[in-house]
C-alpha distance (Angstrom), angle and dihedral (degrees) to the residues before:
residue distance angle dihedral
X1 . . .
X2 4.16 . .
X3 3.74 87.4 .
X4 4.29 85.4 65.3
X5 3.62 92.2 43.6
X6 4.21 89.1 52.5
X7 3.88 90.6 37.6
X8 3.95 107.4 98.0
X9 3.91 113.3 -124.8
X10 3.73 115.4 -117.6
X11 3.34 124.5 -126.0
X12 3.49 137.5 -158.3
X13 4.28 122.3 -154.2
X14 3.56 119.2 -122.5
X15 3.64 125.1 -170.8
X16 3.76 102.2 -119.2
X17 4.24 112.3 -137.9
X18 3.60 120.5 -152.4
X19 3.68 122.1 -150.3
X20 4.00 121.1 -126.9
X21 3.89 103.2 -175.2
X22 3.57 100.2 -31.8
X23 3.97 90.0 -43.9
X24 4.04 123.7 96.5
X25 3.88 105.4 -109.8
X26 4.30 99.7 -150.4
X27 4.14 90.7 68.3
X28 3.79 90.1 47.9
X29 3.60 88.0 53.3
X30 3.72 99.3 51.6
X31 3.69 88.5 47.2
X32 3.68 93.6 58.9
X33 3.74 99.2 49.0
X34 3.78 86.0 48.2
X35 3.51 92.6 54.8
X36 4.11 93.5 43.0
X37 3.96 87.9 57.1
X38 3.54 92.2 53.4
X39 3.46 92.4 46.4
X40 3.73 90.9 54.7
X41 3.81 101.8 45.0
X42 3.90 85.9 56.2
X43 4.35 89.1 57.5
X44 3.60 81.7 51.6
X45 3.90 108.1 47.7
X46 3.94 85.1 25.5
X47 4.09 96.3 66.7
X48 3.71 102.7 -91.7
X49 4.02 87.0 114.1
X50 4.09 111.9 160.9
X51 3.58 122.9 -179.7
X52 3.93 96.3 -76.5
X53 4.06 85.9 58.2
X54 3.74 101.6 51.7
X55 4.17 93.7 47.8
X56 3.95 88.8 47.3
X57 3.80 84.7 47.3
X58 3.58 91.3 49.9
X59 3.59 99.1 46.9
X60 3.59 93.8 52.6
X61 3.46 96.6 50.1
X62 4.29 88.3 52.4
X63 4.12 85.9 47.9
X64 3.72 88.5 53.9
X65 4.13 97.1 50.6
X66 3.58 86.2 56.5
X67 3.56 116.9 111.0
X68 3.80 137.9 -173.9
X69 4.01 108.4 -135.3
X70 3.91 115.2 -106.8
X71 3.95 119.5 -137.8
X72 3.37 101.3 -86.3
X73 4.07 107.5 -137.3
X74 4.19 115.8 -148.0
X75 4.30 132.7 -150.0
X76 4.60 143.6 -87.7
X77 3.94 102.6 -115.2
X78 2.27 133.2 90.1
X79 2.11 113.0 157.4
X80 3.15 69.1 112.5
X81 2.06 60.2 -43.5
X82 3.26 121.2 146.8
X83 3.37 147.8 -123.2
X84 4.35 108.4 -97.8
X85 3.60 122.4 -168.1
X86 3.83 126.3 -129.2
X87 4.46 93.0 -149.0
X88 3.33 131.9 58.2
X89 3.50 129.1 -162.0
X90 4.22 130.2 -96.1
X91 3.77 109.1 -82.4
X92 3.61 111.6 -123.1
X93 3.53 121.4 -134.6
X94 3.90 127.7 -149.5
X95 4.20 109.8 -73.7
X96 4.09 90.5 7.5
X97 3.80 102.9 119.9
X98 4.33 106.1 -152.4
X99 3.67 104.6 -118.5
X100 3.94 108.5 -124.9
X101 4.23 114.3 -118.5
X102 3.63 90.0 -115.5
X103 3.78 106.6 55.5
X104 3.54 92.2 -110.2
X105 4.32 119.3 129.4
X106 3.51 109.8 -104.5
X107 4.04 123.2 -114.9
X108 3.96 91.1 -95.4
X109 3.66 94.4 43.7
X110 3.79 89.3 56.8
X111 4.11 90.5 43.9
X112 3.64 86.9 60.2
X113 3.58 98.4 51.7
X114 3.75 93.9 77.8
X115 3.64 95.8 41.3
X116 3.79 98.0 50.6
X117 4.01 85.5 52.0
X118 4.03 99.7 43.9
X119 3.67 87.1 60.3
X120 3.62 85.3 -152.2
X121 3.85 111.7 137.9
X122 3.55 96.3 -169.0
X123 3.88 89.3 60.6
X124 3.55 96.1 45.0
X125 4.43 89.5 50.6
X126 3.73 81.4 56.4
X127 3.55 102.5 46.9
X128 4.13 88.5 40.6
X129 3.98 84.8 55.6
X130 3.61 99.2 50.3
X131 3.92 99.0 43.2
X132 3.26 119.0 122.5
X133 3.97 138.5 -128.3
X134 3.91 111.0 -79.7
X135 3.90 126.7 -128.6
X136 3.38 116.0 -151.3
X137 3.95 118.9 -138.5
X138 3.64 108.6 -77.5
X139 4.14 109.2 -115.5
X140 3.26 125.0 -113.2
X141 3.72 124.5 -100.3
X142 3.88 123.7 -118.6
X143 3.73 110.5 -119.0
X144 4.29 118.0 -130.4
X145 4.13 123.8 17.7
X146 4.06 112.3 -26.7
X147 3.66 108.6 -161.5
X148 3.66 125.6 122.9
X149 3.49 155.4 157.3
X150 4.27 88.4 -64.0
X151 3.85 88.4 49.4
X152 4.27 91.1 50.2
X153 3.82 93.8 49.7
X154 3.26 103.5 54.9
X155 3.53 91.7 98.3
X156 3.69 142.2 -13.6
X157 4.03 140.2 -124.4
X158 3.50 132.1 -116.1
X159 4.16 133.9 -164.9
X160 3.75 123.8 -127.5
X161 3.53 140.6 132.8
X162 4.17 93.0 15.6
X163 4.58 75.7 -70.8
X164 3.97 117.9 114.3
X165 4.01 107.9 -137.1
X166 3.70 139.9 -158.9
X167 3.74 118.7 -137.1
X168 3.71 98.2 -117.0
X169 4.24 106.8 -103.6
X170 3.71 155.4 -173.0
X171 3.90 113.8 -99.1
X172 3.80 132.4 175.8
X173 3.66 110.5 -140.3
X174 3.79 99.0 -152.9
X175 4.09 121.9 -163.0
X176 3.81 139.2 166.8
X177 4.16 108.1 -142.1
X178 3.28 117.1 -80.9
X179 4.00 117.4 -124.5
X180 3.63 89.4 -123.6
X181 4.62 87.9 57.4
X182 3.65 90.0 51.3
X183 4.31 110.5 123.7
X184 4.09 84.5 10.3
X185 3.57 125.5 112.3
X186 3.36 120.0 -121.5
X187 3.64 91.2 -116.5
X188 3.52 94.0 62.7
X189 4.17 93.3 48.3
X190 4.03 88.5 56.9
X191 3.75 92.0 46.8
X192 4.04 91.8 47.5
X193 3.86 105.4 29.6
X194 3.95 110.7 17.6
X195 4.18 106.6 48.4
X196 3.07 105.2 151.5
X197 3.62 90.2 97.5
X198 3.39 127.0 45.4
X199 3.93 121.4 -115.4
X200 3.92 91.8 -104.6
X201 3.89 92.3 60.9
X202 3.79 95.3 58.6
X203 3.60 88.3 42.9
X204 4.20 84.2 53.8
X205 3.58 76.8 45.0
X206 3.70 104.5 58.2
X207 3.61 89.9 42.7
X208 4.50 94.0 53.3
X209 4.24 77.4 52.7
X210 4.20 95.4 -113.1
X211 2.93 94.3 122.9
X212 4.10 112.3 80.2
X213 4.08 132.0 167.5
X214 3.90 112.6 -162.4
X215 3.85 89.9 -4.3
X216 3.95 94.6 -59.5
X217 3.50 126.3 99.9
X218 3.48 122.8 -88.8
X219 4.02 112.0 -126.6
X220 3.84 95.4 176.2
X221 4.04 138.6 28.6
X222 3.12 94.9 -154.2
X223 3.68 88.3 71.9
X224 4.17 111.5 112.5
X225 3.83 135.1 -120.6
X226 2.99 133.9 -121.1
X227 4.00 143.2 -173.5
X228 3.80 108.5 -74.1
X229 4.30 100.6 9.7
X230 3.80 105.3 144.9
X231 3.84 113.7 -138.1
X232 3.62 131.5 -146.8
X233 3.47 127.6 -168.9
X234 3.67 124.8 169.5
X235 3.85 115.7 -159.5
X236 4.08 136.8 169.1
X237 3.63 103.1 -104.8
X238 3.69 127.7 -159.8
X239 3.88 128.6 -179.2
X240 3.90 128.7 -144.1
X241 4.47 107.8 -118.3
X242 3.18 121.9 -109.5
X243 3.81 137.7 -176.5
X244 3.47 119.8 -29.6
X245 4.54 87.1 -152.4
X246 3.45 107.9 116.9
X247 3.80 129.0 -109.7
X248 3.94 94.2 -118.7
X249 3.74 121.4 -161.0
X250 4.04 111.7 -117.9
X251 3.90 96.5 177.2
X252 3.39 135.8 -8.6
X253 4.34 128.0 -165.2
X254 3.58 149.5 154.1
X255 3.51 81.4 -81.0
X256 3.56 124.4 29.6
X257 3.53 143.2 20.3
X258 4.20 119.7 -140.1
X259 3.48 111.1 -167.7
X260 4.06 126.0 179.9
X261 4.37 101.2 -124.4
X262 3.72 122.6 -146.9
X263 3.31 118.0 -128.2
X264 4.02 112.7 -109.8
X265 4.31 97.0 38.8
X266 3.82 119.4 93.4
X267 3.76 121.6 -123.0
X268 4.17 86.3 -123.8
X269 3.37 144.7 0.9
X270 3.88 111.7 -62.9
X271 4.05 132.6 141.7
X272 3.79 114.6 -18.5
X273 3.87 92.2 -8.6
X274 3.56 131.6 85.8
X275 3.74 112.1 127.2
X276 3.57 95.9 29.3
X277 4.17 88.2 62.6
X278 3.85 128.0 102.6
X279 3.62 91.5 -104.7
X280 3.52 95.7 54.9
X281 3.70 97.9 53.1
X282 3.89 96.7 47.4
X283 3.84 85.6 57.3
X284 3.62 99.1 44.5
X285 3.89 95.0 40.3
X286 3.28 105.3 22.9
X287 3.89 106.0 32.0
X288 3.81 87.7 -129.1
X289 3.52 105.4 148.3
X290 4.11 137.3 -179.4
X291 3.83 94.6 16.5
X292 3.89 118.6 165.8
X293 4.00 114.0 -148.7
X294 3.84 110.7 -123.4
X295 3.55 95.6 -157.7
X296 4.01 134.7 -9.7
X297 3.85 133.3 -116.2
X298 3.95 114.4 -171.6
X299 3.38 124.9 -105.1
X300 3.49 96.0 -103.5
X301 4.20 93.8 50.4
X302 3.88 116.2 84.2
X303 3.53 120.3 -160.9
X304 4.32 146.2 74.1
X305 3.16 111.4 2.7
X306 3.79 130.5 168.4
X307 4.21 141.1 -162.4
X308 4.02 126.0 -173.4
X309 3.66 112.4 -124.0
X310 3.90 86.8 -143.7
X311 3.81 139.1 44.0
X312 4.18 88.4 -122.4
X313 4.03 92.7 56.7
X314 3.20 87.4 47.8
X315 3.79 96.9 51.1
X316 4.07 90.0 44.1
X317 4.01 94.3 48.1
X318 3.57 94.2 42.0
X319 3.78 89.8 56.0
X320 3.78 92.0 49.7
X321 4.29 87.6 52.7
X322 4.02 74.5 55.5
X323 3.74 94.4 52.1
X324 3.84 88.9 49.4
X325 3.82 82.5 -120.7
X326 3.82 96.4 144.8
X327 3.63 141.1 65.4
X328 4.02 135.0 -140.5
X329 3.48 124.5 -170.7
X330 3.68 120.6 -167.8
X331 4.03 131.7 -172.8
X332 3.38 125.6 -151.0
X333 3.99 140.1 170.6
X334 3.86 107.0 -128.8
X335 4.06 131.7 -172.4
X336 3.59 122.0 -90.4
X337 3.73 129.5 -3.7
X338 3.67 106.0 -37.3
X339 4.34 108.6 -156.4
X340 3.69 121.3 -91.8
X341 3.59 94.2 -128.9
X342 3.61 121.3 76.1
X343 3.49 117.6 -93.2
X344 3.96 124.9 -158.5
X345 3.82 120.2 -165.2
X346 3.79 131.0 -159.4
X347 4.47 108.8 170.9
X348 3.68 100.6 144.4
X349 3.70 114.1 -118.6
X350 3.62 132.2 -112.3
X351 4.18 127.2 -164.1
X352 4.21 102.4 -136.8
X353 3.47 89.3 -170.0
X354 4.13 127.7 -11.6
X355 4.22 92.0 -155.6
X356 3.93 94.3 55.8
X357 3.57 92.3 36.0
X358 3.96 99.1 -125.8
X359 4.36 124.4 148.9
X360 4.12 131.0 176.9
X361 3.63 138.0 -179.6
X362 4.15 110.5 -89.9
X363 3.34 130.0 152.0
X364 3.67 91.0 -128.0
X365 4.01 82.6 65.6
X366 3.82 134.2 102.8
X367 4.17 118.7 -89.5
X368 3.15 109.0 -93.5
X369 4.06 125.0 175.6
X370 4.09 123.9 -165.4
X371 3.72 123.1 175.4
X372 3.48 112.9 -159.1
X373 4.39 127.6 -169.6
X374 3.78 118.5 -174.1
X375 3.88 113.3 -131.9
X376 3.71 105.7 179.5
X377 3.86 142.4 -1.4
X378 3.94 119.7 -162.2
X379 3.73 91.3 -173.6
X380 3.49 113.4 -89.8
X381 4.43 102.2 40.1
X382 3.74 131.0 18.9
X383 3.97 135.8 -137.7
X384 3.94 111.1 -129.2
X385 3.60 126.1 -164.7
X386 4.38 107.7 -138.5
X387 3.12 130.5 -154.6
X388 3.96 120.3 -178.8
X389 3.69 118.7 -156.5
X390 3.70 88.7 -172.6
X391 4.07 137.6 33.4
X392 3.67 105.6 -120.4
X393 3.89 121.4 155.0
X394 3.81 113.3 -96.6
X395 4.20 87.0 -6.8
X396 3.81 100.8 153.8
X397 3.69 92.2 32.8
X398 3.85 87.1 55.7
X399 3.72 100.9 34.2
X400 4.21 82.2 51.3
X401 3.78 88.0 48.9
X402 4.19 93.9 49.0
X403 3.98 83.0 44.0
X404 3.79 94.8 63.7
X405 4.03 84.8 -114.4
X406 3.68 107.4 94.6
X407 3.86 114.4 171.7
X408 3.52 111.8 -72.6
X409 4.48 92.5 -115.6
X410 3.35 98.8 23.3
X411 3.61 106.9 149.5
X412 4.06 98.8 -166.5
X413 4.13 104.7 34.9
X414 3.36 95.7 35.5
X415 3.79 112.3 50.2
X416 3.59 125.1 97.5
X417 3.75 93.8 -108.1
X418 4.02 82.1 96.1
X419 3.51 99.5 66.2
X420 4.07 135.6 -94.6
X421 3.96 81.8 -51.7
X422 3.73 103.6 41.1
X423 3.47 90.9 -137.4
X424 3.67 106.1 -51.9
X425 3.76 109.8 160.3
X426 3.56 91.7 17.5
X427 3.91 86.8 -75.6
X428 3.70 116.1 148.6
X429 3.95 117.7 159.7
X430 3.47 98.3 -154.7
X431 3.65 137.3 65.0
X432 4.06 114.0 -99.2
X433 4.14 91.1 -113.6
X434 4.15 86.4 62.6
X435 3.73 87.3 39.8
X436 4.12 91.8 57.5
X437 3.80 80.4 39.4
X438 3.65 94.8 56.5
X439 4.01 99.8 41.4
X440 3.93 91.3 48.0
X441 3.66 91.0 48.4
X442 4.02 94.6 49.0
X443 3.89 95.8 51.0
X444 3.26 95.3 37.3
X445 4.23 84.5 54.9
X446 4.16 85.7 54.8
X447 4.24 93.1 41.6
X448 3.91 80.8 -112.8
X449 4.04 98.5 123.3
X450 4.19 83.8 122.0
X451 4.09 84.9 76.6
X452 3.51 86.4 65.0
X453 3.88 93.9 48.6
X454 4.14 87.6 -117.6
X455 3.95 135.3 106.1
X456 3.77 120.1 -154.7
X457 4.15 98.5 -88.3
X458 3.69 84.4 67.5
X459 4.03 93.9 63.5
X460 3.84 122.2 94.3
X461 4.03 109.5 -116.9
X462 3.38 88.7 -108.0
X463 4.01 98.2 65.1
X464 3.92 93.8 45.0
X465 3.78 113.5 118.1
X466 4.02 101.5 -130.4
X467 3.48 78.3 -158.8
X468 3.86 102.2 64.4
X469 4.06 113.9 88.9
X470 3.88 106.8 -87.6
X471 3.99 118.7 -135.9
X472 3.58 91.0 -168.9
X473 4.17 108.3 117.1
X474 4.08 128.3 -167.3
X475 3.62 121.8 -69.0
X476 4.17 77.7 -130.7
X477 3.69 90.5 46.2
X478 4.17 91.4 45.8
X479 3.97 82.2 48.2
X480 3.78 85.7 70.3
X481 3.37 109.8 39.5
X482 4.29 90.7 53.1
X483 3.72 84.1 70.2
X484 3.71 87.1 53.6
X485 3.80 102.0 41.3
X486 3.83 89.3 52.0
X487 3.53 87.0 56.3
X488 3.53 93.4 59.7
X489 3.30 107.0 44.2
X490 3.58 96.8 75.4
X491 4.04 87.5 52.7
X492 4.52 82.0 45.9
X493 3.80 80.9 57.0
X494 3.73 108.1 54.3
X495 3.85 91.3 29.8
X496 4.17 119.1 118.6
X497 3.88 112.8 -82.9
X498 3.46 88.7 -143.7
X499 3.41 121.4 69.1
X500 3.90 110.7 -178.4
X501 4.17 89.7 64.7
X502 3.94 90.1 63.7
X503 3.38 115.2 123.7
X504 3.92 118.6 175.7
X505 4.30 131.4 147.4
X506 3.41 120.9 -78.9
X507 3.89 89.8 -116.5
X508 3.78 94.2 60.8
X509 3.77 95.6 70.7
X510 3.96 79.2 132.2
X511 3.42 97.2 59.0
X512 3.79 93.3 43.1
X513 3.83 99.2 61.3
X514 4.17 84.0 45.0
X515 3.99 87.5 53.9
X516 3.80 108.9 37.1
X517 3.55 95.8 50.5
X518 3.73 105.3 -122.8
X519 3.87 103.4 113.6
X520 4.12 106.4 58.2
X521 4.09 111.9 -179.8
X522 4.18 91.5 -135.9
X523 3.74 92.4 42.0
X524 3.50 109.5 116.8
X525 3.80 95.4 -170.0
X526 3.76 92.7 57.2
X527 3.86 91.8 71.5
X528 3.91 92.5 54.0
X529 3.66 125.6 88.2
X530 3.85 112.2 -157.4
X531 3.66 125.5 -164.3
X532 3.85 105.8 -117.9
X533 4.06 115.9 -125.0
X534 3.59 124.4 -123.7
X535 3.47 121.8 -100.0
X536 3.95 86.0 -121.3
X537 3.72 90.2 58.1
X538 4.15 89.2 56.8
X539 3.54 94.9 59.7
X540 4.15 118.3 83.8
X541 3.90 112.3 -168.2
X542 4.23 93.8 -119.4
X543 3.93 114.0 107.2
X544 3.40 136.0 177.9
X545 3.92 106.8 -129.9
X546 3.61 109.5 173.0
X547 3.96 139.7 18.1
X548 3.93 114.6 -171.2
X549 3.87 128.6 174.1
X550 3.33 143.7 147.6
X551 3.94 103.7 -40.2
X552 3.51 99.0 -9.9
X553 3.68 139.4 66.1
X554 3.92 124.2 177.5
X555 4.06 125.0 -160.8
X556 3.60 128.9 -158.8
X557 3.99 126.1 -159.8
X558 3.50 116.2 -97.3
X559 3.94 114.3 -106.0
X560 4.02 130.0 -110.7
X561 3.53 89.8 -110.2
X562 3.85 98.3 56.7
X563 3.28 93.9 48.4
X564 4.18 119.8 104.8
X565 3.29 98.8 -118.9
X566 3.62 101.4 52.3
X567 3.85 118.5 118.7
X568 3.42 125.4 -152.5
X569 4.36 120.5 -120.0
């Protein structure tokens, strides 16, 4: 038909084979080039390296020290700090290559690829000898609040005095390296950022095997950092007392928790304090457990204070404190005759210093707005009613101070180290480096450094009293005791978590300081004696009265101190 004529044929393409002697030439071919590439990889790999060799060598090797940067993962301290971590990453033994998160070989898995196919043993001595140290992976960090039942038994309270105390204990400050110690030796981070022991102790240290980088003991400090090591370091820890008031329970839900907070005990763990904190006592006494803090009062403030049971309520309530949707209301009892009339105050708020813990009124500050009402006067200090419109740190103590009203036992804004004024006005005749210079040096003169959230390794030389007893031993004497403290750290590990049920004979008082964990050979705060404070001295005359929001409001009694009858000492 014309269609078929017009149609065009379709046709298919066949590989055409040629015949060399009875034998298709095209596989012969491939063969040989095959064979040719073998030939020349095994010149190359074999020791017949030219020019071309060496620079592919060398570039191979640079491709292969090339890494990507891991997340690096901070410390818990706070205090400062600061913030610890609760895992620790796989130990690796010797020959175990740590498997990377993503699947991927790691860099000395791909180094030995080469060397396992060059068959060349005097590459692979050279390669062996120049290796260096391996990181494992860092771990991953658990998301939301992380203490538990092995964080509360660590150690135990007792009562005495009208003080709550910790049974002094071991404790494993745990820390990935810091971006700032990578390429330094660990010698030179203990001498910069961790003096509150001298050199010779960590060396005693090293030596009684606390001290441990990537879950192996560390042999030498001289050893370097680098991004993603995982340090251990296990030290005898003791905590200052604090008030032996109870945390009482206010109101409990599905939800939250309200609790009424004694002055002198931190919300959570920070500096010197971990078990002597709001969140340790709830778990311990109350069997409340995973609690998030909804908003913070300082240690020194008593008061309302409330924590989410869950990470949602937390998110929702924490967006209302955003919203301004809630309202505090604090009392406090204030020097002097504070006006009748009420009194609002808006001086902008500067941090002097975040590690001591010290604000003032500058204009360089953040706003800040207090409105303050007088309710009583008894003739020589007032009670005021405060309410904060913002969330600054220290704000009514500070706003108070700039007033001419500072809280009546407030050991920071109203001490003398502020002048003849004590920073009424905003006047301070000195500049803020002798200001931190004064306040370290008076509270360290009453043993009181703990108001200021610091112990004495955190003071320059130049504000240490050479007067003050010094815990600081020999580096010959330290040498001695290592032996010792090694010794008993295998009896620290199999001894009783729980201290209360030990019962042992009078005559063993010995044996019972070498069990329970409360005399340490390298501790230097075991061969102090501090004077306890009274209870009186652990209570500051700033609490938080009220707490309203959105569907809920919480009350709180009022204190002894703000009542009318109170009399002064």
């Amino acid at each position: 038909m014309p269609g078929d004529v017009l149609r065009p044929r379709r046709r298919t393409w066949r590989p055409r084979v040629m015949w060399l002697s009875g034998r298709p030439w095209l596989p012969v071919l491939v063969q040989g080039c095959f064979n040719l590439r073998r030939l020349i990889a095994a010149c190359t790999w074999g020791g017949c390296r030219g020019p071309m060799a060496e620079t592919s060598s060398t570039g191979a090797e640079g491709a292969a020290g090339l890494k990507t940067p891991a997340q690096q993962n901070g410390d818990v301290s706070g205090d400062a700090s600061g913030e610890l971590l609760s895992g620790s990453p796989e130990p690796v033994g010797p020959g175990v290559e740590p498997a990377r998160e993503d699947g991927k070989p790691t860099q000395a898995s791909e180094e030995q690829a080469p060397v396992a196919a060059s068959g060349s043993g005097k590459r692979k001595k050279r390669r062996d000898a120049t290796r260096e140290r391996v990181v494992p992976p860092p771990k991953k960090r658990r998301a939301g609040v992380s203490f538990g039942d092995e964080h509360f038994a660590e150690t135990s309270y007792y009562f005495e005095g009208g003080l709550r105390k910790v049974r002094p204990y071991y404790f494993d400050f745990r820390t990935y390296c810091k971006g700032r110690w990578v390429g330094h030796s660990l010698l030179h981070v203990f001498s910069t950022e961790f003096r509150a022991q001298p050199l010779a102790y960590y060396e005693a240290a090293v030596r009684a095997g606390r001290l441990h980088l990537n879950e192996e003991p560390v042999q030498d400090l001289n050893i370097v950092l680098k991004d993603n090591d995982f340090l251990r370091n296990r030290v005898h820890r003791h905590e200052p007392p604090v008030t032996a008031e109870p945390v009482r329970l206010l109101a409990e839900n599905e939800d939250v928790v309200v609790v009424d907070k004694p002055s002198s005990i931190p919300v959570h763990p920070c500096g010197r304090f971990r078990h002597n904190t709001v969140i340790f006592i709830l778990g311990k006494e109350h069997q409340l457990k995973e609690l998030h803090p909804l908003h913070r009062l300082d240690r020194l403030t008593s008061g309302v204070l409330m924590f989410a049971k869950t990470a949602a309520v937390s998110e929702r309530i924490h967006e209302q404190v955003r919203d301004r949707q809630l309202e505090k209301e604090y009392v406090c009892r204030v020097e002097g005759e504070f006006p009748t009339e009420e009194v609002t105050c808006k001086e902008p708020i500067l941090v002097v210093s975040y590690k001591v813990g010290v604000c003032r009124v500058d204009t360089r500050g953040k706003p800040c707005e207090t409105v303050f009402q007088r309710l009583s006067y008894n003739g020589h200090s007032s009670v005021v009613r405060c309410l904060p419109l913002t969330g600054r740190t220290h704000q009514i103590r500070v706003h108070l101070q700039f007033l001419g009203h500072p809280i009546l036992n407030d050991p920071i804004y109203n001490s003398v180290a502020w002048g003849p004024s004590r920073g009424r006005g905003g006047h301070i005749p000195k500049t803020d480096e002798e200001l931190l210079r004064d306040l370290v040096a008076e509270h360290q003169a009453k043993q009181s450094l703990d108001v200021l959230d610091l112990c004495e390794g955190d003071l320059s030389p130049g504000l240490i009293d050479s007067t003050a007893p010094s815990s600081e031993l020999g580096k010959d004497h330290l040498e001695e005791l290592a032996a010792s403290a090694q010794k008993m750290d295998g009896v620290v590990d199999a001894a009783p978590q729980d201290l209360d049920t030990m019962a042992l004979a009078p005559g063993k008082a010995a044996e019972t300081d070498f069990v329970n964990r409360e005399i340490d050979p390298l501790c230097a705060e075991c061969r102090l004696v501090r004077q306890d404070p009274l209870p009186q001295d652990l209570v500051m005359f700033l609490h938080a009265l009220r707490y309203k929001g959105p569907g809920f409001e919480y009350f709180s009694p009022m204190p002894a101190w703000a009542q009318d009858d109170w009399q002064e000492d």
